[in-house]
Structures are given as C-alpha cells and as structure tokens.
ROVOGU-391193 format. One record per atom (N, C-alpha, C, O): residue number from 1; residue in three letters; atom name; x, y, z. Coordinates in pm, 1 decimal. Example, Ala and Ser with C-alpha at 12.3 -4.5 7.8 and 13.67 -1.06 7.14 Angstrom:
BEGIN
1 | ALA | N | 1319.0 | -569.0 | 780.0
1 | ALA | CA | 1230.0 | -450.0 | 780.0
1 | ALA | C | 1320.0 | -330.0 | 780.0
1 | ALA | O | 1423.6 | -331.9 | 846.5
2 | SER | N | 1285.0 | -225.0 | 708.0
2 | SER | CA | 1367.0 | -106.0 | 714.0
2 | SER | C | 1290.0 | 3.0 | 787.0
2 | SER | O | 1340.9 | 113.8 | 803.9
# end
This chain:
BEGIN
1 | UNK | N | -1506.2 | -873.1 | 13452.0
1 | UNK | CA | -1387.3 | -791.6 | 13457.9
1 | UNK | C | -1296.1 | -846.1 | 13566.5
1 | UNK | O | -1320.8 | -845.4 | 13687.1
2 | UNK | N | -1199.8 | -888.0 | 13514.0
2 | UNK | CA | -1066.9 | -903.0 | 13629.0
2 | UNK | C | -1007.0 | -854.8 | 13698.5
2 | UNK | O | -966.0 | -759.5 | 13632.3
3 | UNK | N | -955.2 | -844.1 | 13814.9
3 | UNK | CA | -863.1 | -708.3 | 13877.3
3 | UNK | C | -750.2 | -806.8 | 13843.4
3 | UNK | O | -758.5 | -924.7 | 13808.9
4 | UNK | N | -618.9 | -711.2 | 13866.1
4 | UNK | CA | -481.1 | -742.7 | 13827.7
4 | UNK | C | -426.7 | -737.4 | 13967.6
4 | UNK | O | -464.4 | -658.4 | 14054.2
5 | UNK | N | -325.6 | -838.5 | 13982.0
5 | UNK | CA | -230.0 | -857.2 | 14118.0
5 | UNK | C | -110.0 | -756.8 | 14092.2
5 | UNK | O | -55.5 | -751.6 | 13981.9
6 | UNK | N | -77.8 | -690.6 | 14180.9
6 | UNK | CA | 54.0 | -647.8 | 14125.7
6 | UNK | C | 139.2 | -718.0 | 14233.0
6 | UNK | O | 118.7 | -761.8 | 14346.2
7 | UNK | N | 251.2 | -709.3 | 14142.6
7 | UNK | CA | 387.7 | -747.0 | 14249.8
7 | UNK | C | 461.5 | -688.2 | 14298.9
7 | UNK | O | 417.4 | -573.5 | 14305.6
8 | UNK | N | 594.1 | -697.2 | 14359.8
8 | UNK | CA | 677.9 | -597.0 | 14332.0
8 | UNK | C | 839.7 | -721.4 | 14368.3
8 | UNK | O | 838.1 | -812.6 | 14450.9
9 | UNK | N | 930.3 | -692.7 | 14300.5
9 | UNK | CA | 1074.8 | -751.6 | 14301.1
9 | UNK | C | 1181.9 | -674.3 | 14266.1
9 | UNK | O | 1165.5 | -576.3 | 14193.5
10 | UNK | N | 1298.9 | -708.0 | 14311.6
10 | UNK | CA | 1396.2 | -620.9 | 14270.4
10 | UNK | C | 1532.1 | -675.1 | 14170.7
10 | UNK | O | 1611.2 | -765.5 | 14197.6
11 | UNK | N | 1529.2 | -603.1 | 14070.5
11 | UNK | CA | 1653.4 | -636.2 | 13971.4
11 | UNK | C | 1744.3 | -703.3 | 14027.7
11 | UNK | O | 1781.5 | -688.1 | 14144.1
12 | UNK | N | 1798.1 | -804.3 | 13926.4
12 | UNK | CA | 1902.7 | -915.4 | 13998.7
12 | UNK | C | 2029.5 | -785.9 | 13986.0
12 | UNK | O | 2122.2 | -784.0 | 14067.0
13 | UNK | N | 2018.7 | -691.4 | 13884.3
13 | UNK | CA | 2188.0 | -646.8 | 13844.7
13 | UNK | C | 2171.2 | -538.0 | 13870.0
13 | UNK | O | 2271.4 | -519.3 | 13939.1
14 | UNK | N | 2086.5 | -384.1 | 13867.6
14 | UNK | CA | 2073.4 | -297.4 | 14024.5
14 | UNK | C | 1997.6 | -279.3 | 14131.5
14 | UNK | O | 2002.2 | -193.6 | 14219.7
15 | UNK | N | 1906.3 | -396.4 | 14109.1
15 | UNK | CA | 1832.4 | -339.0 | 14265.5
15 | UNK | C | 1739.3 | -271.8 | 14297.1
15 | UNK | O | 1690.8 | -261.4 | 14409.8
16 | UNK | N | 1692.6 | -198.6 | 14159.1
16 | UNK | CA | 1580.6 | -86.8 | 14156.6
16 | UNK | C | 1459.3 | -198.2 | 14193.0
16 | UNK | O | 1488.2 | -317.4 | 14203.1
17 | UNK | N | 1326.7 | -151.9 | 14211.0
17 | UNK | CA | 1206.0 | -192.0 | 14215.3
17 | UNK | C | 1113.7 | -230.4 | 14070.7
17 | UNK | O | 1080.6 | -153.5 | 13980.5
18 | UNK | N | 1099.8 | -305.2 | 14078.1
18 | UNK | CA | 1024.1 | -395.4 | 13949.6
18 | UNK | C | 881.7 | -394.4 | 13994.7
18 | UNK | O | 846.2 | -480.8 | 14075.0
19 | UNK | N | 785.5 | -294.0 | 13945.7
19 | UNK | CA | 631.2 | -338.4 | 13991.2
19 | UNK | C | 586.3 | -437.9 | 13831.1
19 | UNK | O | 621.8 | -394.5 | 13721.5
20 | UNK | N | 501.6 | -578.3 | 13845.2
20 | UNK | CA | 463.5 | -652.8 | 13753.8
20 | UNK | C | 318.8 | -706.3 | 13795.1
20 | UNK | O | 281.3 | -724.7 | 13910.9
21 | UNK | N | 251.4 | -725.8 | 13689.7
21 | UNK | CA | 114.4 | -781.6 | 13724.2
21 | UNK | C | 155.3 | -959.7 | 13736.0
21 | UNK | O | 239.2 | -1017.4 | 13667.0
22 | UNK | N | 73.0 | -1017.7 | 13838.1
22 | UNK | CA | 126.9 | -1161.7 | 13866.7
22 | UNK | C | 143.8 | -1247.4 | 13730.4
22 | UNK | O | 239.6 | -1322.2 | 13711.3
23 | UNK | N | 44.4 | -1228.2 | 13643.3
23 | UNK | CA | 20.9 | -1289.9 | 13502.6
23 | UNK | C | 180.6 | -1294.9 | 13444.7
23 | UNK | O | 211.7 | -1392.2 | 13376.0
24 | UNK | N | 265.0 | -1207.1 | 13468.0
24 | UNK | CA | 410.1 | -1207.4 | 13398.0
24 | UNK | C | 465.5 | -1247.3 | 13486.4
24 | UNK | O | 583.8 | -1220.8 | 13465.2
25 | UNK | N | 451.6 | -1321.6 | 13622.5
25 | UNK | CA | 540.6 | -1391.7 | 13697.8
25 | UNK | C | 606.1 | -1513.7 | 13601.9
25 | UNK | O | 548.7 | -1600.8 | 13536.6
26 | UNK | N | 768.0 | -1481.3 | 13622.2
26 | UNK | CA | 846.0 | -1588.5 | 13564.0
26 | UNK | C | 863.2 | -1577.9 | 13409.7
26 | UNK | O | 908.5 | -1671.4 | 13343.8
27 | UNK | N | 826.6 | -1465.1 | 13358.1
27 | UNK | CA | 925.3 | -1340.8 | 13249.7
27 | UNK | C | 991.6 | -1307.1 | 13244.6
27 | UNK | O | 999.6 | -1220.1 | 13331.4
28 | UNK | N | 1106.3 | -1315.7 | 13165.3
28 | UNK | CA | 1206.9 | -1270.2 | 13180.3
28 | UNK | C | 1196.5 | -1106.1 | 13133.7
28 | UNK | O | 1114.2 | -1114.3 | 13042.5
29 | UNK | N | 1222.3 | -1004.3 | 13141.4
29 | UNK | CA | 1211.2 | -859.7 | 13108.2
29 | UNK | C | 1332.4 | -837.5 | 13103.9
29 | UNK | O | 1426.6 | -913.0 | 13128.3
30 | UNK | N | 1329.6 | -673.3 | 13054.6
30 | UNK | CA | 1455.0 | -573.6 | 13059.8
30 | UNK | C | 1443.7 | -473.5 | 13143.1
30 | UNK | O | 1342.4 | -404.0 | 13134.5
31 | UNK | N | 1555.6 | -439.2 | 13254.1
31 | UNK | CA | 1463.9 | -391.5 | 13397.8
31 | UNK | C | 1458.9 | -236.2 | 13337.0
31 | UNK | O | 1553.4 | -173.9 | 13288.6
32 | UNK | N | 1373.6 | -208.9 | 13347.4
32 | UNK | CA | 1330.8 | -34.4 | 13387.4
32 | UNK | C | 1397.6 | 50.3 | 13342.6
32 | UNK | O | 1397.5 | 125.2 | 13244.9
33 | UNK | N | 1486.6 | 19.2 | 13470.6
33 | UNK | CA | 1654.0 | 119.3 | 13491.0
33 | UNK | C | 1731.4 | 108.9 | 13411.5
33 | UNK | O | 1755.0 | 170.7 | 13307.7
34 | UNK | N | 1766.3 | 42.7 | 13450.9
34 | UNK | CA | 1933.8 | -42.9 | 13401.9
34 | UNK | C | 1927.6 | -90.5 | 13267.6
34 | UNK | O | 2025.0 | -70.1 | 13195.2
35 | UNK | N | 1785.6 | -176.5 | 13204.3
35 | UNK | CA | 1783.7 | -212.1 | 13068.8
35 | UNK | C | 1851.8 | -353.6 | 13068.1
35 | UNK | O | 1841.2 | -429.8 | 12972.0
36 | UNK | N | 1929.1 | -386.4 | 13192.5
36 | UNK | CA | 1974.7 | -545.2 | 13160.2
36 | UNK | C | 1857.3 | -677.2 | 13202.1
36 | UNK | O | 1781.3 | -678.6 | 13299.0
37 | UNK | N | 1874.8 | -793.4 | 13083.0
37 | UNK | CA | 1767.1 | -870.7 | 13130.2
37 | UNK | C | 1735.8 | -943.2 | 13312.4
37 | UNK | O | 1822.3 | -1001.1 | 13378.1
38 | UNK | N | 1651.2 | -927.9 | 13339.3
38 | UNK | CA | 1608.9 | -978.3 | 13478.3
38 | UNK | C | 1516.7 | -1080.9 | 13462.8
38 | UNK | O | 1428.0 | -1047.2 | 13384.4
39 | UNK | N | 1497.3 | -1241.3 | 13526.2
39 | UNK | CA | 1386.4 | -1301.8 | 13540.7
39 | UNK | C | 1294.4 | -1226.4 | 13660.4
39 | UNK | O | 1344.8 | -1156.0 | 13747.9
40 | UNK | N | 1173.5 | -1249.6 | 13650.0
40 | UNK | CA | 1097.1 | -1200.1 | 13756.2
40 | UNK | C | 1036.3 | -1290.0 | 13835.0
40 | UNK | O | 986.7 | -1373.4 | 13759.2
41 | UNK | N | 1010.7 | -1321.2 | 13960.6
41 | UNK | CA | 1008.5 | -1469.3 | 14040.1
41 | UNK | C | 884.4 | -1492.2 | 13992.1
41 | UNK | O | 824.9 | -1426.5 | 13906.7
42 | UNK | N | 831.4 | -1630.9 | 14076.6
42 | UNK | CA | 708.7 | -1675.4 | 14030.8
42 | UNK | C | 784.9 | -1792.3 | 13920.6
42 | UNK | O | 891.8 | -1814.9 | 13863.8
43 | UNK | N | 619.5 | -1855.7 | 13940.6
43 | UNK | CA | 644.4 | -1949.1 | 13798.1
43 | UNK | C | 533.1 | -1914.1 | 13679.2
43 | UNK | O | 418.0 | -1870.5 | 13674.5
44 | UNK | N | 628.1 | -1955.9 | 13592.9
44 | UNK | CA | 552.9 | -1905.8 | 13443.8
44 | UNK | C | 439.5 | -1998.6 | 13426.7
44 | UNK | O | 433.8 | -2120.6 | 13442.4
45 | UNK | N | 340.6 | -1902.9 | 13386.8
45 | UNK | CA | 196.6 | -2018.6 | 13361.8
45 | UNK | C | 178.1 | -2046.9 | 13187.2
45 | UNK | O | 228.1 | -1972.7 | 13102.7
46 | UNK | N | 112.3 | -2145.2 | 13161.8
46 | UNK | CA | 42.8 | -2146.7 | 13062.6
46 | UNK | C | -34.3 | -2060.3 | 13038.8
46 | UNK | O | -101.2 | -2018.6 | 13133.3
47 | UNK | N | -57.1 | -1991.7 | 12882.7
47 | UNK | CA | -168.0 | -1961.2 | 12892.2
47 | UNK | C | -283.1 | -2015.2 | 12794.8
47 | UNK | O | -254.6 | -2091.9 | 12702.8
48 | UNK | N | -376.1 | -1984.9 | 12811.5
48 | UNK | CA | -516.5 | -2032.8 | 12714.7
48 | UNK | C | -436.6 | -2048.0 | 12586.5
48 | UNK | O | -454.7 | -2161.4 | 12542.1
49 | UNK | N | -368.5 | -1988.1 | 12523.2
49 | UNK | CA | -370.0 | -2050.7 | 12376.4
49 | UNK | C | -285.2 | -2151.1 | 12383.1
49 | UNK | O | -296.7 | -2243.4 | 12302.4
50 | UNK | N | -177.8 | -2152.4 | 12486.6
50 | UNK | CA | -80.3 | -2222.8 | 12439.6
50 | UNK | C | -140.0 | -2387.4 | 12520.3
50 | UNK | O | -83.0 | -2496.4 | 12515.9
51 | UNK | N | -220.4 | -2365.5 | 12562.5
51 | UNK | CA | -285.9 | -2521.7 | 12634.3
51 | UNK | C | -330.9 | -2562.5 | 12499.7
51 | UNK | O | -278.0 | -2662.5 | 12451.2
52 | UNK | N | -449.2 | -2479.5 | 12411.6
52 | UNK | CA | -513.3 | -2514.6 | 12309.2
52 | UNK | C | -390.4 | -2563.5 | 12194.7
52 | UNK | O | -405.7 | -2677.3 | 12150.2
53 | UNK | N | -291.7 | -2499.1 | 12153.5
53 | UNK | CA | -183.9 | -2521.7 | 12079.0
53 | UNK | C | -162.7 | -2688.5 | 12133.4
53 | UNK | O | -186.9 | -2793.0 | 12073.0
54 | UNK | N | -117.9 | -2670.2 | 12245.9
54 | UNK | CA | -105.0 | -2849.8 | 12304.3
54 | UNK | C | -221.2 | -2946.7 | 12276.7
54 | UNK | O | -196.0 | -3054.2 | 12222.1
55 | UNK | N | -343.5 | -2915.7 | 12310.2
55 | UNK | CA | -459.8 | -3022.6 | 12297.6
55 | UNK | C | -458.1 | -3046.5 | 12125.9
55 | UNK | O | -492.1 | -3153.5 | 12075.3
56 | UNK | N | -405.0 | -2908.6 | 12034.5
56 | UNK | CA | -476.0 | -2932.5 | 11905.6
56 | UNK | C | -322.9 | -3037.4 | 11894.1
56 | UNK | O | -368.9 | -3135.6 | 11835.8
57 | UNK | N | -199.7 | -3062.2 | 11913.3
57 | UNK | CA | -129.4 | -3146.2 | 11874.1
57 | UNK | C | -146.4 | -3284.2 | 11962.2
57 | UNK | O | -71.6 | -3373.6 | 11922.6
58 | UNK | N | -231.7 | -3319.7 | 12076.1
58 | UNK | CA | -248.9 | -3439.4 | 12078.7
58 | UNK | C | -333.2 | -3492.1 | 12006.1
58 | UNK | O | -328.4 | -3602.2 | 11951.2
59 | UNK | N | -450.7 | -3377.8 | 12003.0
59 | UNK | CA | -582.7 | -3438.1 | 11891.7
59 | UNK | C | -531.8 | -3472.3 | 11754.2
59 | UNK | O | -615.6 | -3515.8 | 11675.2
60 | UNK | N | -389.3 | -3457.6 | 11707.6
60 | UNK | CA | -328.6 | -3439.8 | 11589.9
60 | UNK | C | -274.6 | -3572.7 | 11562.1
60 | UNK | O | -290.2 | -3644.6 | 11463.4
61 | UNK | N | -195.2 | -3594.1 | 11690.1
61 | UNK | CA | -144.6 | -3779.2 | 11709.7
61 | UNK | C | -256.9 | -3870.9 | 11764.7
61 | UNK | O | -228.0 | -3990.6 | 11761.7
62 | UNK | N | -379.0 | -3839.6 | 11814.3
62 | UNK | CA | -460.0 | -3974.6 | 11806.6
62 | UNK | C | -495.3 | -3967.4 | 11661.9
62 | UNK | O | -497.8 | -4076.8 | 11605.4
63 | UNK | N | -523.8 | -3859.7 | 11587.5
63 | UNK | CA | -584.8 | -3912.1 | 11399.4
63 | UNK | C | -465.4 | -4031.7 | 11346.4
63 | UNK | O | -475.7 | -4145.1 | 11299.5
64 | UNK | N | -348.7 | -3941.8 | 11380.8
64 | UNK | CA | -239.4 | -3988.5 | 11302.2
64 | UNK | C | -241.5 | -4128.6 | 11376.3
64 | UNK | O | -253.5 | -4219.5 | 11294.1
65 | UNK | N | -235.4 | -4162.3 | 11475.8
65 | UNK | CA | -239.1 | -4298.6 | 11540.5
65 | UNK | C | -321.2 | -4375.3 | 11525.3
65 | UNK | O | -307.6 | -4497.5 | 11531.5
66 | UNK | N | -446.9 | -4298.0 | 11496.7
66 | UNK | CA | -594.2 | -4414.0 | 11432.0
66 | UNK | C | -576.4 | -4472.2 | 11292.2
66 | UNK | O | -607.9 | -4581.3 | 11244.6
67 | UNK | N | -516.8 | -4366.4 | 11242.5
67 | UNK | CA | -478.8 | -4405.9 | 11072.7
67 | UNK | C | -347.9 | -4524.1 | 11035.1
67 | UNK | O | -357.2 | -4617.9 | 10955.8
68 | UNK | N | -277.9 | -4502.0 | 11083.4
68 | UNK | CA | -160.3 | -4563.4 | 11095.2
68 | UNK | C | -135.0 | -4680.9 | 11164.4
68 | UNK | O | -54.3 | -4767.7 | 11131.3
69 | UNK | N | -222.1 | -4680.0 | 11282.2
69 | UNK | CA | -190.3 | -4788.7 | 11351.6
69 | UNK | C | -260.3 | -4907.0 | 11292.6
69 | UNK | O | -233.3 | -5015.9 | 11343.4
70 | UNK | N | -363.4 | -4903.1 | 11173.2
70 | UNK | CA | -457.9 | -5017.3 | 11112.4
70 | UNK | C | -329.9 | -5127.7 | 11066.7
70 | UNK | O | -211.8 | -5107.0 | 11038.7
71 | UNK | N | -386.0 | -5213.3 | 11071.2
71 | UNK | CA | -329.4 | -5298.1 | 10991.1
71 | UNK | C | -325.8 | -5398.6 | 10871.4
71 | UNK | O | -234.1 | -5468.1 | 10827.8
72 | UNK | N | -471.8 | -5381.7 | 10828.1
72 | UNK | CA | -497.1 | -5424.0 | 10706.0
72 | UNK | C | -560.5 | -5290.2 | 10620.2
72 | UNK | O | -566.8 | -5189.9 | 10691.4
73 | UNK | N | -606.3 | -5271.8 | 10486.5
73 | UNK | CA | -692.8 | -5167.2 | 10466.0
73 | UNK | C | -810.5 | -5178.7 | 10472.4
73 | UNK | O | -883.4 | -5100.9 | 10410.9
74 | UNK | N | -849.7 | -5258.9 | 10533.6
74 | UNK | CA | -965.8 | -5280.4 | 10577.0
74 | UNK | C | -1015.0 | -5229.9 | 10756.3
74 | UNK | O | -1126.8 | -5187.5 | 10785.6
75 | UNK | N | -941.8 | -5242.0 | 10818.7
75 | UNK | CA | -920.2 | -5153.8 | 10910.2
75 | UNK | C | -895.8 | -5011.3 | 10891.5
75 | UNK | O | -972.3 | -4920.6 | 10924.4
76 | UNK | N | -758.3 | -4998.0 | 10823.9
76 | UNK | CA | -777.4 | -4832.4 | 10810.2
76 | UNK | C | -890.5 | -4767.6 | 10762.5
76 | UNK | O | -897.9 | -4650.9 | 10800.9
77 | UNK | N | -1009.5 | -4817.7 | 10668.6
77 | UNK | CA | -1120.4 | -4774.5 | 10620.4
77 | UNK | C | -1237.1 | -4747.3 | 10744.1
77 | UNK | O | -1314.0 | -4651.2 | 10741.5
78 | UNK | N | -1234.9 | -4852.5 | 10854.1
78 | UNK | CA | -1273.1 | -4855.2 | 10943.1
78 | UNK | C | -1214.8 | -4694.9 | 11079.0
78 | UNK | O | -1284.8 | -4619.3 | 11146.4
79 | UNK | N | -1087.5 | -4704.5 | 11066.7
79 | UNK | CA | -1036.1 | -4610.3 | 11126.7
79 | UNK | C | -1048.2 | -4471.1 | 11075.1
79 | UNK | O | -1012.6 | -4370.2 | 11136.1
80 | UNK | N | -1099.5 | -4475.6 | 10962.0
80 | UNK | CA | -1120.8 | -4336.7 | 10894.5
80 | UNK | C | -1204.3 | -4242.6 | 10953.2
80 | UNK | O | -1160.0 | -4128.5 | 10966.3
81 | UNK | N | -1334.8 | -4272.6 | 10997.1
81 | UNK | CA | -1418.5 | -4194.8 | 11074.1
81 | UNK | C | -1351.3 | -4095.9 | 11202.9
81 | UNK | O | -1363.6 | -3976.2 | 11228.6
82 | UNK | N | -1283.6 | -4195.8 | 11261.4
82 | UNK | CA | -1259.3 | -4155.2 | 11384.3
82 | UNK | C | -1098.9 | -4067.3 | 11371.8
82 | UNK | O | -1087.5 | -3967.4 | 11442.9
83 | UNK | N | -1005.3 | -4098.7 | 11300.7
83 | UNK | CA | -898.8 | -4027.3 | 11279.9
83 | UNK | C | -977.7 | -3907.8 | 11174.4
83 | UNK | O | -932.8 | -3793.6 | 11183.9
84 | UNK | N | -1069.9 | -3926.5 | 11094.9
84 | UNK | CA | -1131.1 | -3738.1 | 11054.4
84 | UNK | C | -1142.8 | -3689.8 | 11172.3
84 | UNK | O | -1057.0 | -3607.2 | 11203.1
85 | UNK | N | -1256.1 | -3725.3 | 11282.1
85 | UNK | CA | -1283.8 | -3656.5 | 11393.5
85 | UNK | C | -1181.5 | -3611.1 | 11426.8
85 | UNK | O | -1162.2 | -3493.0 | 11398.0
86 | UNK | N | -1093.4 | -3673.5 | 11488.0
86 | UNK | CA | -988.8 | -3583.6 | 11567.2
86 | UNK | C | -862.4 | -3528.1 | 11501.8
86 | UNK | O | -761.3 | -3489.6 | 11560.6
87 | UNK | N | -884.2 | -3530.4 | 11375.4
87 | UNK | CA | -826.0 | -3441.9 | 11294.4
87 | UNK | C | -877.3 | -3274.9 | 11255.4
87 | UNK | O | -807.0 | -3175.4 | 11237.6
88 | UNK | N | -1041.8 | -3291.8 | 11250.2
88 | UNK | CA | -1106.2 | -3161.0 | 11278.2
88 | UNK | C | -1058.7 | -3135.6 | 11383.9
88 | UNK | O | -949.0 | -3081.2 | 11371.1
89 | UNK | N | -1106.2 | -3156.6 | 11538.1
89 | UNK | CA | -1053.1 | -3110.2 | 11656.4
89 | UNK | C | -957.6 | -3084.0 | 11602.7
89 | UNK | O | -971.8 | -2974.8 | 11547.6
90 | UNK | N | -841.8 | -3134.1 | 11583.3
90 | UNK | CA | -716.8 | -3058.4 | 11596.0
90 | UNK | C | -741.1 | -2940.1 | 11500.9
90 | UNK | O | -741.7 | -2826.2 | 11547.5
91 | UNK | N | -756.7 | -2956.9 | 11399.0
91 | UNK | CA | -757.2 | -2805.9 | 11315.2
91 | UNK | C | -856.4 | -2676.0 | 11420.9
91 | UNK | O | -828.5 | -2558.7 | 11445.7
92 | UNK | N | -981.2 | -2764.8 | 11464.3
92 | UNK | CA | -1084.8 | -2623.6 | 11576.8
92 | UNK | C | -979.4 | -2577.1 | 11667.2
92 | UNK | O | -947.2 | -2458.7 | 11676.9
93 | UNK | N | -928.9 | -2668.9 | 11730.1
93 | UNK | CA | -828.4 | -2613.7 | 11866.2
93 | UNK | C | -710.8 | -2493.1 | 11815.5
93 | UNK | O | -694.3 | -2381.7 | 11865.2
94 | UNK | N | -636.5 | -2556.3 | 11699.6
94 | UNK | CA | -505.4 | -2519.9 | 11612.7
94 | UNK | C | -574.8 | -2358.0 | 11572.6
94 | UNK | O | -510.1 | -2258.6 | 11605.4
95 | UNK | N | -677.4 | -2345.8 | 11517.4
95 | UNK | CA | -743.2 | -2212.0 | 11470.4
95 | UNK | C | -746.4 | -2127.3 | 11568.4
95 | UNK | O | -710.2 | -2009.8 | 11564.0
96 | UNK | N | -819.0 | -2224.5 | 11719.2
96 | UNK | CA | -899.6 | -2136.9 | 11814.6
96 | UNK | C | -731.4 | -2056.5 | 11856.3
96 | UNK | O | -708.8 | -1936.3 | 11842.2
97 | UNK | N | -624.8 | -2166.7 | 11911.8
97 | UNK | CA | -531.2 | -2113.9 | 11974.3
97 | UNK | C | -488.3 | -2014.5 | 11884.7
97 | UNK | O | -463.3 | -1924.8 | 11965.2
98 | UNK | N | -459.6 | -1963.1 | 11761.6
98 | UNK | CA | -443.3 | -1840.4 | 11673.7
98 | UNK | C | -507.1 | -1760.3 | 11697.6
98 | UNK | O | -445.5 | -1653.8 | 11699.3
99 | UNK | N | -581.4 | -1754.1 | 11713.8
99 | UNK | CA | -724.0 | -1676.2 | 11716.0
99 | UNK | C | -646.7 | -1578.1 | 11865.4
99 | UNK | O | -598.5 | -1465.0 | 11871.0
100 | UNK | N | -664.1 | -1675.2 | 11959.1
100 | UNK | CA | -671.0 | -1642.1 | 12115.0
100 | UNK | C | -508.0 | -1562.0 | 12080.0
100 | UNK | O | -516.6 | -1439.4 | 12072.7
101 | UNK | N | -381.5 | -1614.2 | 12061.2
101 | UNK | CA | -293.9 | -1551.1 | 12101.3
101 | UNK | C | -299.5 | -1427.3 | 11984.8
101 | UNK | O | -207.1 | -1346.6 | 11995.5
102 | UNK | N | -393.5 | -1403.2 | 11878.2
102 | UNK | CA | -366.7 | -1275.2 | 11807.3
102 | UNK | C | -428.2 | -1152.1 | 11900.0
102 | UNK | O | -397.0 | -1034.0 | 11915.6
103 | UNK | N | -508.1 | -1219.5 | 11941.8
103 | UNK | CA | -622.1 | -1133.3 | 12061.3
103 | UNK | C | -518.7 | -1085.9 | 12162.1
103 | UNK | O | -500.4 | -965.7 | 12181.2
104 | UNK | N | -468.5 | -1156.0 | 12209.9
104 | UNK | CA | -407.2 | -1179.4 | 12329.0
104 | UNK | C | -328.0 | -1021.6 | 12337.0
104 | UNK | O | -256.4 | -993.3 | 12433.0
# end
C-alpha cells in the first residue's frame, strides 16, 4: 500500500489554494474555484503504461529493422526468427500497456 504526497499551490488566475497528490504534479487542471485552466508545478512523470506503450514501439522497429534491413532473401529468412521475437514483445508490451492504463 502506498501513501500519497499531497501538495499544495495556488491558481495562476485567482489565487485560491490547489491541494494535489504529487503523482498529478505538472497537470494541467481546472481550478476548484474559478474553473479556469491552471498548470500545477512539478514535472510531469511517465507513467507505467505509457513507458510500456514506448518499449512496445521500439520492440516494434527492431522487428521491422530485422526484416527489412536483409538484403538478400536469404537473409531475410534468416532474420525471421528474430524480427517474430520482437514483434511478440511488442504486441506483450502493446497489450500489457492497455491493460495497465484501463486499470489505471
């Protein structure tokens, strides 16, 4: 179980008090009060899915780069093994990150 940070900042356009858990540092919101958009300081993090979203599209360009980059078809036949592999990865990662941000 996690505990939550809270923050606290004040609206760029009245001034009221903004309490936020650190996790939304660097969100933009609609303040409280007032209803006009405010960024909230901090910097915005990644989160778990959206890293996985990233890994499943590099794992996506080494397949595509194993396949493609052959140069006879005799090579690409050779390259086949290894551009499947990291073509699964990309689909495990691509699923997992769905998965995680439906949860989320």
């Amino acid at each position: 179980m996690s505990t939550k940070t809270w923050l606290l900042c004040k609206c760029s356009h009245c001034g009221e008090g903004i309490e936020f858990t650190s996790n939304m540092a660097g969100d933009v919101i609609n303040c409280p009060s007032c209803n006009q958009t405010t960024k909230l300081p901090g910097e915005a993090r990644w989160t778990f899915a959206g890293k996985l979203f990233g890994f499943s599209f590099l794992a996506l360009a080494l397949s595509v780069g194993a396949w493609m980059g052959a140069r006879s078809p005799a090579e690409r036949l050779g390259n086949a093994g290894f551009a499947l592999f990291w073509l699964v990865v990309a689909a495990v990662l691509f699923i997992s990150a769905m998965i995680e941000r439906n949860r989320g």
